[in-house]
N, C-alpha and C positions, 0 to 999 in steps of 0.2 A: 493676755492683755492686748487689748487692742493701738494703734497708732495713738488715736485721740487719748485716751486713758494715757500711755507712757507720759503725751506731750503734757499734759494737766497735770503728772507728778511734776514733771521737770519745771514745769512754769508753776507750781504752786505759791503759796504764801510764805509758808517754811521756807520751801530752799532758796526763794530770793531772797528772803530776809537774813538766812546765812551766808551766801554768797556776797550780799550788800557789806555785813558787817565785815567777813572779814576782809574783804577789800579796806572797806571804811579804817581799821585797824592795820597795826604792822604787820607786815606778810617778814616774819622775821626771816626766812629762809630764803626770801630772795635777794640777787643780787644788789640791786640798787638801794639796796635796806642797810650792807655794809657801809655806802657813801657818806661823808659827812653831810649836815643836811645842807649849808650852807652851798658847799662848792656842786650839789646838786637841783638850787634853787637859780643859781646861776648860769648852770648849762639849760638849764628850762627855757631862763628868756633869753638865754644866745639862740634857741632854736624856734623860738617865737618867731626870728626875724628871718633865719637862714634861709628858710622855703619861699619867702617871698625875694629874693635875691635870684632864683633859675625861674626858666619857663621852659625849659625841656623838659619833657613829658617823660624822656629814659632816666634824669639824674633826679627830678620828682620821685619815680617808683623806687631807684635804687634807695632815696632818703626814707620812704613810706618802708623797705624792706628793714631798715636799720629799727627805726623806732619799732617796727613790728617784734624783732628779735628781743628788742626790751623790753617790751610788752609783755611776752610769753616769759620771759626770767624774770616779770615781776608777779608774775601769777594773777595779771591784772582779771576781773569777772568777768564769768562770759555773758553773763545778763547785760553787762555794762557794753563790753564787746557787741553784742547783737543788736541794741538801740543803736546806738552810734553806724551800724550797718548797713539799718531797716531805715536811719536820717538821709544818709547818702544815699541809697537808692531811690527812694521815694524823693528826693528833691532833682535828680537826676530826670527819673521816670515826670515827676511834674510839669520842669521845665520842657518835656519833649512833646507834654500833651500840647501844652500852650502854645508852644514855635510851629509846631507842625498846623497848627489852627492863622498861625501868623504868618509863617515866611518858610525859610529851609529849616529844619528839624535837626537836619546829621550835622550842617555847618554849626549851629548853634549848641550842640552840645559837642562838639570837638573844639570850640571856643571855652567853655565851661570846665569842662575833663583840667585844665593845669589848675584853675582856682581851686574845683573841686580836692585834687591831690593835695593842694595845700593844707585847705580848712583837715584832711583827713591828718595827716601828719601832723599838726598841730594837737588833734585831739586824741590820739592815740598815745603822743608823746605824756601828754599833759594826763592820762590814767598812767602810766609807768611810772611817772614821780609820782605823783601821789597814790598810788596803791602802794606805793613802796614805803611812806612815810605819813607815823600812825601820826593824831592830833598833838601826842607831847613836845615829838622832834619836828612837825613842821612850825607851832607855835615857838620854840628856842630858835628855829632857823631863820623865822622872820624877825625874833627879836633881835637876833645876833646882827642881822642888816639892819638896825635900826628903826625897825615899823613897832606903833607905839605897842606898849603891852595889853592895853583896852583891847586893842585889834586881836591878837595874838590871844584874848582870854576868850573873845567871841568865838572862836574858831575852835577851841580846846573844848570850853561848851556843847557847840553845838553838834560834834563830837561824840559825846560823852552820853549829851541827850538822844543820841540817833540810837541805842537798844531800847532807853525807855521806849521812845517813841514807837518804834515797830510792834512792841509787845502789848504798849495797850492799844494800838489800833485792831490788831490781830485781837483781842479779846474782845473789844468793842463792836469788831466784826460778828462774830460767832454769840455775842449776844443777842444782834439783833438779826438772828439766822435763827435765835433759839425762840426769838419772838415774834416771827413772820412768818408765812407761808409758801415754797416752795409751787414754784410753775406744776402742774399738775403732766404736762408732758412737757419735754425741753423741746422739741424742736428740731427742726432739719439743723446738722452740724451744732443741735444742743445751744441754739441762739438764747432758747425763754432763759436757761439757764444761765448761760453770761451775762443777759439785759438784766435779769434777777441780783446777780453780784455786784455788778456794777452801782444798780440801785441801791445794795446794801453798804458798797464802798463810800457811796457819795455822802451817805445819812453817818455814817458813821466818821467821816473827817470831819464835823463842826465841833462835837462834843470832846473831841481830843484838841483842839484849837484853845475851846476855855480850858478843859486841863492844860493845858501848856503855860496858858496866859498865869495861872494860880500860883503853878508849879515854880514859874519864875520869879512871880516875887517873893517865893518862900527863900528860894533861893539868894536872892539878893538882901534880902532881911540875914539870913546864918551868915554869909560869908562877909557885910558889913559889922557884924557884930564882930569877927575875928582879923578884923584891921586891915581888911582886902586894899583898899582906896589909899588906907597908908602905903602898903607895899607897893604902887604903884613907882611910887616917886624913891622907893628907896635903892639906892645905888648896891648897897650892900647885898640884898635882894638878887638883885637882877645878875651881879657877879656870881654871886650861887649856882643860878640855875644854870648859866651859861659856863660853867668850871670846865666840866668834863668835853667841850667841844675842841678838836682837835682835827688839821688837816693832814692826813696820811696820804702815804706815796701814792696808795690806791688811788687817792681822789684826785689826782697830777696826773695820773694815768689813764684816768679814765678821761676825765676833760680833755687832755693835748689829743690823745688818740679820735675821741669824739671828732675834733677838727680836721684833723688828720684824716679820718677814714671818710668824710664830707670832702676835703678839697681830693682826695681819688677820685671819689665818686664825680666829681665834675668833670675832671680831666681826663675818664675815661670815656665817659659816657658825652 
């Protein structure tokens, strides 16, 4: 098997679509999946803010090594890992084309490099909690704060809808592969053959857009029928879902520590 061949397994349709979902889902074996969701929804946007509080470039990296470590004990995807990688370079790489065409080049991205560290730690952080928490316990964790439960049903949905979605896009694909004509020769680096996919990707996302559109109001038609809109407002309801939340020591430990291991990181570095 050749380079190319491995790398069209690995990028295939299949595996990104299992590595999406189970991110998308609870990675029950990892760490931050223990946390309650609550006191991990919280240390989220305490660290929204933290990275923009330094501008050294050593207590930066040390903050980008910590969420990294989370990262990996959250078993966050590497699909997901690798856009987010291929963003920051290429806007890195962008900005260099430009400045170099404008002014100084190296001054203008050693300007950049702290911002950049930042947007990167924010993003890295922000797959660690949520690959860590599936759409049930992040929907009870915003309801537990207070965000309405409309909000929290959207998100449990859309959720829910993301295996449909994958599976009839992937069939929708391969139909109209069964009903088309492949490039007759691919091409230097097999280009005919990706402009070809791509063509069959593009035809195939409208006709899953109106299934979407059908899908959902079949949807909202069964679940009005079983008193969804009442349940909204009912107190009793909402006590239910939210019984079983509880702050254990873990979550006290992991939060003070989180601060803790950030005000080091400052002080040493």
């Amino acid at each position: 098997m050749s380079y190319l061949d491995g790398l069209r397994d690995a990028a295939s349709v299949d595996a990104i679509k299992s590595d999406l979902l189970r991110t998308a889902y609870e990675n029950e074996g990892s760490f931050l999946h223990r946390l309650d969701p609550r006191v991990l929804l919280l240390w989220y946007f305490v660290f929204l803010f933290i990275p923009w509080l330094f501008y050294d470039i050593g207590v930066l990296l040390g903050l980008l090594a910590f969420v990294s470590v989370l990262a990996v004990l959250s078993q966050v995807s590497l699909f997901l890992v690798g856009v987010m990688g291929f963003s920051v370079v290429s806007t890195l790489a962008s900005y260099a084309v430009v400045t170099a065409v404008t002014g100084d080049a190296i001054a203008a991205i050693q300007a950049l490099i702290p911002f950049t560290l930042k947007l990167t730690i924010i993003s890295v952080a922000s797959l660690a909690v949520f690959s860590s928490m599936g759409p049930k316990t992040l929907a009870r964790g915003l309801a537990s704060l207070g965000v309405p439960r409309q909000f929290t049903f959207l998100i449990t949905y859309g959720y829910r809808m993301l295996p449909v979605l994958f599976e009839e896009y992937h069939d929708l694909v391969n139909a109209y592969r069964l009903r088309s004509v492949a490039p007759d020769s691919p091409g230097r680096l097999r280009w005919r053959h990706y402009a070809y996919l791509l063509k069959l990707s593009v035809r195939a996302f409208y006709p899953m857009i109106f299934n979407v559109a059908k899908r959902s109001r079949v949807t909202v038609e069964a679940m009005e029928t079983r008193g969804f809109s009442h349940s909204l407002n009912d107190e009793a309801s909402k006590n239910l879902q939210l019984a079983d939340l509880r702050v254990q020591p873990i979550d006290i430990v992991f939060f003070g520590g989180s601060l803790t291991l950030v005000a080091a990181i400052a002080f040493v570095l």
